[in-house]
LUMTORNU-753834 format. One record per residue (C-alpha): x, y, z. Coordinates in steps of 0.2 Angstrom, whole numbers, plus 5000, padded with zeros to 4 digits. Example, Ala and Ser with C-alpha at 12.3 -4.5 7.8 and 13.67 -1.06 7.14 Angstrom:
<atoms>
506249785039/506849955036/
</atoms>
This chain:
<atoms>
496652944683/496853124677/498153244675/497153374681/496053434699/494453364699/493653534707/494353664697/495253574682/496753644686/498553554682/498853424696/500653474706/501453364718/500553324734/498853294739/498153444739/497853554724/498853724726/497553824715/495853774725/496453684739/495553534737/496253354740/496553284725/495753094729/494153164738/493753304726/493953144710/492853034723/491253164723/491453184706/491353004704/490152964718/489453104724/490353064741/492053064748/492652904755/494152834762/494852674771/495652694789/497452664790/498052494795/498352464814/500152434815/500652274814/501652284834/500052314841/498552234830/497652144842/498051984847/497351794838/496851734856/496351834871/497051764888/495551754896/495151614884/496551514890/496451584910/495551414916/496751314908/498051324921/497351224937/498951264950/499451444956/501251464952/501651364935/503651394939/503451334954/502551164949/504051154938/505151134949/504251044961/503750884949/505550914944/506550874961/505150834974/504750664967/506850614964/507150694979/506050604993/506550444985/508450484989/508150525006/507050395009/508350275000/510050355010/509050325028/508850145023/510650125017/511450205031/510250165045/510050345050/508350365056/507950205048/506950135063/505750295062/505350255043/505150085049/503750115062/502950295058/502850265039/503150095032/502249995048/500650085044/500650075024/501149875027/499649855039/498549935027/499149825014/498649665023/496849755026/496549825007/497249635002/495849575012/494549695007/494649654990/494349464994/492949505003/493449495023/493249625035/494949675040/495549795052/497249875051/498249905068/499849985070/500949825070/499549675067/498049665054/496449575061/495749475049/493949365052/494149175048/492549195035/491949325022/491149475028/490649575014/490349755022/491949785016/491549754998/490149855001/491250005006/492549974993/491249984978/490550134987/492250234986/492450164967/490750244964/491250434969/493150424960/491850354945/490950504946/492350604949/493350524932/491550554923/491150744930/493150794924/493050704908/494650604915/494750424909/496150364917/495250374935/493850254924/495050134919/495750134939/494250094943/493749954931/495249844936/494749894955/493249794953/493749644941/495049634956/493849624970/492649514960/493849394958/494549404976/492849394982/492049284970/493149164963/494749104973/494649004990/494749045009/496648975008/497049044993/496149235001/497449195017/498749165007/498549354996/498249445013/499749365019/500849415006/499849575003/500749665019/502349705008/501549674990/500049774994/501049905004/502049944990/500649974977/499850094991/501550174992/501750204973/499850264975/500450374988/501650454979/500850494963/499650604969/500850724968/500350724949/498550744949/497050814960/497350994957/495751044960/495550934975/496250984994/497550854989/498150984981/497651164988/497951095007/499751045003/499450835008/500050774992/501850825003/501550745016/500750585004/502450594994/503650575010/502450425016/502550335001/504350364997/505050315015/503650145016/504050094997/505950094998/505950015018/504749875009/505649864992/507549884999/507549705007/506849614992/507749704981/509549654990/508749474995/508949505016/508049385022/508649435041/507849625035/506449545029/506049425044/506049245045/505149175062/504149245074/503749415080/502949405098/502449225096/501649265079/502449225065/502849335052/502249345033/503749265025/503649115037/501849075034/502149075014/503648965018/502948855031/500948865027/500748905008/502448815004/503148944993/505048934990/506149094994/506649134974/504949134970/504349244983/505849364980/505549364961/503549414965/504149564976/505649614965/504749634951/503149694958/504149854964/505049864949/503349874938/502950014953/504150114950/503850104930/502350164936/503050294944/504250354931/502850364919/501850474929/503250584934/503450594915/501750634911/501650784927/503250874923/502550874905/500950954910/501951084922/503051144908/501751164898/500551274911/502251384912/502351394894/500551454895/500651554908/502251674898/500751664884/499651744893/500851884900/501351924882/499751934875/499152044891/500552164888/500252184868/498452224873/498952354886/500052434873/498852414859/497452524869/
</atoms>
């Protein structure tokens, strides 16, 4: 540093620019020195320097259309359907619908998915599951080819959990269909109308949580799914879980006799027992539940989260060009 203008040697004054030749002070010392002005560009400002993370990087990260939404959906929707469904079965108010139009079916198809995994060709009707006296096997055969497309599914989304599902599916079926008896198969279809019924419920409903990029999803039928299961879980758990037997149904039903009197009668369980199966089947269903319901509402607060991430970031780049 010197005291005096570079160009014409004159005595520096205050400023930049020297007031005898009109030269700037730092360009005329930098040819001097270099032969060549140069200079650094100012520093963007700091409110609108441009963003660590562009939105578009994080755009496909949010799999549902309105993250609020979603929010408050996985909130309420859930709680809520299982409210109704448990204030028709308290008061009796449209019980008898919940009864035929939701449970009956989802109690049905538990006796056929109960005898599926062991092997027999069931068919579900609306109030009676037909069951061969003898394996059939086609059954299996369909049952291992659904668990081969959600395997695929699981492995093309990098999801786990639907491998895990799947897993326990078949060491399930291989042992109904392998390893127990045709009296002790008779005697899981039997109590599989209510036991079965209420895992399919709890299935039902949790599809709320997950299939976003399925029509599960985009075609609105994880509602209609959550009402099924909510109304045929709490019609099946409700009578266990307060120990009616006259809810339940002890006898005959059209000259056939129903589920709880053939696992008294023919498979000689005792009442406690089969109230402690059922009670606590539904209570580990609804841990189930709780912990995907957990696990869902997480995930929506976090695509809303996002989503204000990505709105921030759009408007600093808007202002920053």
């Amino acid at each position: 540093m010197t005291n005096t203008c570079a160009w014409c040697e004159a005595p520096k004054q205050t400023g930049p620019v020297c007031p005898s030749c009109g030269a700037d002070y730092a360009k005329a010392a930098a040819i001097k020195a270099h032969g060549k002005a140069s200079f650094e560009e100012p520093a963007a400002s700091p409110a609108f320097s441009e963003p660590e993370s562009s939105p578009e990087e994080h755009e496909q990260l949010i799999p549902v259309q309105d993250p609020a939404f979603e929010k408050k959906a996985c909130l309420l929707a859930l709680p809520g359907m299982l409210s109704f469904a448990l204030f028709v079965q308290i008061t009796g108010f449209l019980s008898g619908m919940q009864r035929i139009f939701f449970a009956m079916p989802i109690h049905e198809l538990g006796h056929a998915v109960s005898g599926w995994l062991c092997g027999f060709n069931s068919i579900p009707t609306l109030w009676k599951t037909i069951t061969p006296e003898n394996r059939g096997y086609l059954s299996s055969l369909l049952v291992l080819v659904l668990l081969g497309w959600l395997a695929r599914y699981g492995l093309k989304r990098k999801q786990p959990l639907w491998l895990a599902f799947v897993c326990l599916v078949l060491i399930v079926q291989g042992y109904g269909t392998f390893m127990i008896s045709l009296g002790k198969a008779d005697m899981v279809i039997t109590m599989g109308g209510d036991a079965m019924g209420m895992i399919l419920a709890t299935l039902l409903m949790m599809t709320f949580y997950v299939g976003k990029d399925t029509q599960i999803y985009k075609g609105a039928l994880r509602w209609g799914f959550l009402g099924i299961g909510a109304a045929a879980f709490i019609n099946m758990f409700a009578p266990w879980w307060n120990k009616d037997i006259s809810a339940i149904g002890y006898g005959t039903t059209g000259g056939i006799p129903t589920d709880s009197w053939k696992m008294i009668n023919i498979h000689l369980w005792e009442w406690d027992a089969l109230f402690t199966v059922h009670i606590t089947l539904g209570l580990l269903c609804l841990t189930a539940l709780g912990i995907i319901y957990g696990i869902g509402l997480k995930q929506a607060i976090g695509w809303e989260k996002l989503k204000d991430k990505q709105e921030r970031l759009a408007r600093i780049r808007e202002k920053s060009n």
